[in-house]
C-alpha positions in Angstrom: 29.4 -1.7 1.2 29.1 -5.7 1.5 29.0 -7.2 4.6 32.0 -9.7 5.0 31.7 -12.3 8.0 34.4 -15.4 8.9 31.9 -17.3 10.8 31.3 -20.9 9.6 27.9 -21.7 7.7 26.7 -23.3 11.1 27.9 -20.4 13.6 26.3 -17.7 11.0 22.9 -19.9 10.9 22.5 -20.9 14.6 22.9 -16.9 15.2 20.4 -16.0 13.1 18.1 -18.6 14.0 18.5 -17.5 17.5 17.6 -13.6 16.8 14.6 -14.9 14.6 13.7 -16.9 17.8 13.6 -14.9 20.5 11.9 -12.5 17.7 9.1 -14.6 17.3 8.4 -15.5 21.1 7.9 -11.6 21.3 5.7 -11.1 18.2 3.4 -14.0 19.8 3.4 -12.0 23.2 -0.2 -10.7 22.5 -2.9 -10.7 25.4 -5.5 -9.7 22.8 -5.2 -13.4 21.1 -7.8 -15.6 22.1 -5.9 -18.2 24.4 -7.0 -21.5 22.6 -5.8 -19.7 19.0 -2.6 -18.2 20.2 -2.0 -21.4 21.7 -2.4 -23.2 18.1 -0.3 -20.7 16.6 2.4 -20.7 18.2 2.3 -24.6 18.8 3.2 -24.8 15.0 5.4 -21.4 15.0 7.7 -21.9 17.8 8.3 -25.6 17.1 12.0 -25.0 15.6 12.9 -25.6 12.4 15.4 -24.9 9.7 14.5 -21.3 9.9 15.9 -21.3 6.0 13.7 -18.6 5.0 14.2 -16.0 7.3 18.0 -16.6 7.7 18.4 -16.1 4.2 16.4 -12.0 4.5 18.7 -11.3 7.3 21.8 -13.0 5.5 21.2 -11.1 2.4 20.6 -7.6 4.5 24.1 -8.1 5.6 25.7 -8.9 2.6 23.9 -5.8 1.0 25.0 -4.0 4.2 21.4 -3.0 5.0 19.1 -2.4 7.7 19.3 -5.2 10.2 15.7 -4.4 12.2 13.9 -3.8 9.2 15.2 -7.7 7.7 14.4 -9.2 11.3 10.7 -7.6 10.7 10.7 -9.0 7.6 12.3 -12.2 8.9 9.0 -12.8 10.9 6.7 -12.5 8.7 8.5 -14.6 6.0 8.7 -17.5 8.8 4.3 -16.8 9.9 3.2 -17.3 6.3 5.4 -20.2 6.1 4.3 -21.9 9.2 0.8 -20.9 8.3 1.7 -22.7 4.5 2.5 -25.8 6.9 -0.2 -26.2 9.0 -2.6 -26.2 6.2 -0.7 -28.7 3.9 -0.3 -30.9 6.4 -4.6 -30.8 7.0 -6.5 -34.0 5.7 -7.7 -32.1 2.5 -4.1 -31.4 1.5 -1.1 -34.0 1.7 -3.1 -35.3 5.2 0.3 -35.4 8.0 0.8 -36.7 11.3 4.1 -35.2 12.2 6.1 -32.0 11.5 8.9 -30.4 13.1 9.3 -33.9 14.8 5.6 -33.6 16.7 1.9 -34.3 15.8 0.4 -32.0 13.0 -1.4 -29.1 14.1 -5.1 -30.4 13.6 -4.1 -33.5 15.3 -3.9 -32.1 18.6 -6.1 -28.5 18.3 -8.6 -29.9 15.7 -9.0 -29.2 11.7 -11.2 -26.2 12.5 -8.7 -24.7 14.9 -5.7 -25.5 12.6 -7.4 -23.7 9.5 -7.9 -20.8 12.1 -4.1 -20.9 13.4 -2.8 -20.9 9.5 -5.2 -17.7 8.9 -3.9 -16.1 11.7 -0.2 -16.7 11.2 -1.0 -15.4 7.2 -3.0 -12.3 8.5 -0.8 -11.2 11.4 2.4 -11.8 9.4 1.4 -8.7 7.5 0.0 -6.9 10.4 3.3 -7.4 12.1 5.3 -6.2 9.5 2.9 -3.2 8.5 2.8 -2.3 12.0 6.6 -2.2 12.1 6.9 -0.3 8.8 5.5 2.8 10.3 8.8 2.8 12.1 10.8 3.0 9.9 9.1 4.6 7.2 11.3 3.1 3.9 10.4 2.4 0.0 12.3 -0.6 0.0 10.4 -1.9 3.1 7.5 -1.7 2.1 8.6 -3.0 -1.6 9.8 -6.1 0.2 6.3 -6.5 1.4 4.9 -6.7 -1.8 6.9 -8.9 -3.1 6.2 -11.2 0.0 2.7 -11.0 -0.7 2.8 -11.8 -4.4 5.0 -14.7 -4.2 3.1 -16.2 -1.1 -0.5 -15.3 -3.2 -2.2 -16.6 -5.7 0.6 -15.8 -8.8 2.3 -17.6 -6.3 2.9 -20.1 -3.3 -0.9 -20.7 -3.3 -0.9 -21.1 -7.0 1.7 -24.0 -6.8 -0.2 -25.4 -3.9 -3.5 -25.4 -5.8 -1.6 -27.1 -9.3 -0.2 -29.4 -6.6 -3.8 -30.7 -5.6 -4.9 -31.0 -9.1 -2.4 -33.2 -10.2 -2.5 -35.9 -7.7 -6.5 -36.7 -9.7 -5.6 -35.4 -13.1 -1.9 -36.2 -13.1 0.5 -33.8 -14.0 1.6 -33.9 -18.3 5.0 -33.2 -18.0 8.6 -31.7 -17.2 7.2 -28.2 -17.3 4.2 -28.5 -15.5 6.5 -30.0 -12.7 8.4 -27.6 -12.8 5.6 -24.4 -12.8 4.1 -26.0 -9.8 7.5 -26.5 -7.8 9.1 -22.6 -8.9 5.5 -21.5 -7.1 4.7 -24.2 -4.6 8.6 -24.0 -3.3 11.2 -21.0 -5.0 8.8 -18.5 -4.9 9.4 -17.8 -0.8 12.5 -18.2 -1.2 12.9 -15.8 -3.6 10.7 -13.7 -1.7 12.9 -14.0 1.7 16.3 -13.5 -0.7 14.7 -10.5 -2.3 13.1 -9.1 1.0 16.9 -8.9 2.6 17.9 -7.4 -0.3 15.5 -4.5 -0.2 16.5 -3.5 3.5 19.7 -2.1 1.2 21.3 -0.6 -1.5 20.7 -3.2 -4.1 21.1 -2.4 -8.0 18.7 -3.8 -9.9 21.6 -6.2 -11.7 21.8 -7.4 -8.0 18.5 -8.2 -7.6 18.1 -10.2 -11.1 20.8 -12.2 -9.9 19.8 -12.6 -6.3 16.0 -13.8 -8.1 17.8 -16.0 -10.4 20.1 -17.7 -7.5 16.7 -18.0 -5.9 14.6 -20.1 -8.0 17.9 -22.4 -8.4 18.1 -23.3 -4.8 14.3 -23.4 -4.8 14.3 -26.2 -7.4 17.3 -27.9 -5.4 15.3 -27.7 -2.3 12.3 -29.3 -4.1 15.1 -32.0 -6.0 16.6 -33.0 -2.1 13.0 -33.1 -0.3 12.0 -35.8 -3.3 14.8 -37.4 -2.8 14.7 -37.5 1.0 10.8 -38.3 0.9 11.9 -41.5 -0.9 15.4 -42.6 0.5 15.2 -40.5 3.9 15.0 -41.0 7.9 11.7 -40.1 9.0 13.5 -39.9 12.6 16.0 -37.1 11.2 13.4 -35.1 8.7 10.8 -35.1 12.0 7.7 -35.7 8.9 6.3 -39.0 7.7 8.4 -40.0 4.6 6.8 -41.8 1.1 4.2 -39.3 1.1 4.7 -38.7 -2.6 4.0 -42.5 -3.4 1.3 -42.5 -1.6 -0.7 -39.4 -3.2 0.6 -40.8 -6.6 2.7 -37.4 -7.0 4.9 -37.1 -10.0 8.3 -36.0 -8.3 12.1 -35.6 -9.5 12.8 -38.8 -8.1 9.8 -40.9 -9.9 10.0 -38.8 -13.0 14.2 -39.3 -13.7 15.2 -42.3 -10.3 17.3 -41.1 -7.0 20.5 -41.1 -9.0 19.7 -39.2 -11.8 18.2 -36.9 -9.6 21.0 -36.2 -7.5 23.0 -35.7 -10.8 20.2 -32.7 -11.3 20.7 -31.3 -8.2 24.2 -31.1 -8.3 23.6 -29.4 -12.0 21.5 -26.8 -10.3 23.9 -26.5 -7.5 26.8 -25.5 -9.9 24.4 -22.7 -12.0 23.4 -21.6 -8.5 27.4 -20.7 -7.5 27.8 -19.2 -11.0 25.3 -16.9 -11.0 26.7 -15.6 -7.8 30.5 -16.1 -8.9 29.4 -13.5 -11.9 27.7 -10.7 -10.3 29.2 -10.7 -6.7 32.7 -12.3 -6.9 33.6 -14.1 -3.7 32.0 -11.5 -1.3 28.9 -13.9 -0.5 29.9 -16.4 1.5 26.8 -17.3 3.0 24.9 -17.7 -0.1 27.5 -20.2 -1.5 27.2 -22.0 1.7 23.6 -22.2 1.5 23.8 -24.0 -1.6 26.4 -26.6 -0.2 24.0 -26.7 3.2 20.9 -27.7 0.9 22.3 -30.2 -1.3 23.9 -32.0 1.7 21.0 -31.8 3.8 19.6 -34.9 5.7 16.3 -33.1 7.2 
């Protein structure tokens, strides 16, 4: 049975961002952590955020009608090895960034030695946390969420698109495609991961779950479409990160490849093949998902 809410997009969001909160301020509460590391971590960790990724696993559990503590668990995670993704992209030998989350970059106030440390130790305890909590609960699909969080954040995945990333700012990147391959890794595939996650912590046919992976790599590509064209046209006070960083690594981009306007016409494209692949395996009964698509092509930040 689906899960049916009449909160707005906002209301639905700032709860979930509140459980996934006060989750992670307890997941951080470890005494073993070595004071100077746990203080790096959760510098970067508990610095807010859009919390996209793990509102979308606990989202999708409720639409599914699934296990609420097992997608929170999972929520976690999703939101360490994303944060640990952060701190290390923003490091000199990656995109090299002063600010995020509307404060200095990790390495600029722990260090570049300390910052590669906090980023491990977000990655490594993200799957100690949620291994830990699988023993709990003791389900498949837990534990198949899991592996599909650590193959999209891995090296078939995130770090895959990450490394293409860095090799076409000195060889330049060929064409369409390649753009593409390096932004459905570099950016869809955690979505996809944190869409699919939710979806395991229910009953989910596997019709669902095409669709639910398709609907994922859309809004991945219209996240990537909106941060280009926010990087190049947006308020560095409102997105809390330097802007015209793609210009500045010579990064081939939506925006440079097709202009802002064209690109906008793209992600609106997206946007609409995003709603029908929901409208044609789930009806109406998905509001939130529909609402995330509206919430990322309107974003400012």
């Amino acid at each position: 049975m689906m899960f049916k809410d009449e909160l707005t997009y906002r209301e639905l969001n700032n709860r979930y961002r509140n459980i996934i909160n006060a989750s992670l301020g307890e997941a951080m509460m470890r005494p073993d952590m070595p004071e100077t590391l746990a203080q790096a971590m959760k510098y970067s960790l508990l610095a807010g955020g859009k919390r996209i990724r793990p509102c979308l696993t606990i989202g999708v559990c409720d639409i599914m009608g699934g296990n609420r503590k097992m997608a929170i668990k999972l929520a976690c995670g999703i939101e360490m090895i994303h944060t640990y993704s952060l701190i290390h992209d923003d490091l000199p030998c990656m995109d090299d960034d002063d600010l995020r989350r509307g404060q200095p970059t990790n390495h600029k106030v722990f260090g570049e030695g300390q910052a590669v440390l906090a980023g491990d130790g977000l990655l490594t305890y993200a799957f100690q946390y949620m291994l830990e909590a699988g023993l709990s609960f003791n389900n498949s699909g837990y534990y198949r969420a899991i592996a599909e969080i650590a193959k999209r954040a891995g090296v078939c995945g995130m770090v895959a698109g990450q490394s293409m990333d860095l090799i076409g700012e000195t060889k330049g990147i060929k064409d369409e495609s390649e753009l593409k391959y390096i932004h459905q890794h570099k950016t869809a595939d955690m979505l996809i991961a944190s869409i699919l996650a939710g979806a395991f912590c229910g009953s989910t046919t596997e019709v669902q779950l095409k669709c639910l992976e398709a609907y994922g790599g859309k809004i991945g590509m219209l996240f990537q479409i909106t941060d280009d064209i926010l990087d190049a046209s947006g308020d560095p006070k409102l997105l809390g990160k330097s802007v015209h960083k793609d210009d500045e690594h010579n990064k081939l981009t939506y925006v440079t490849m097709y202009g802002i306007e064209k690109a906008k016409k793209l992600a609106e494209s997206v946007a609409a093949e995003a709603d029908r692949l929901l409208f044609n395996t789930f009806g109406e009964n998905c509001k939130y998902l529909y609402d995330t698509v509206r919430y990322i092509i309107n974003r400012s930040c």
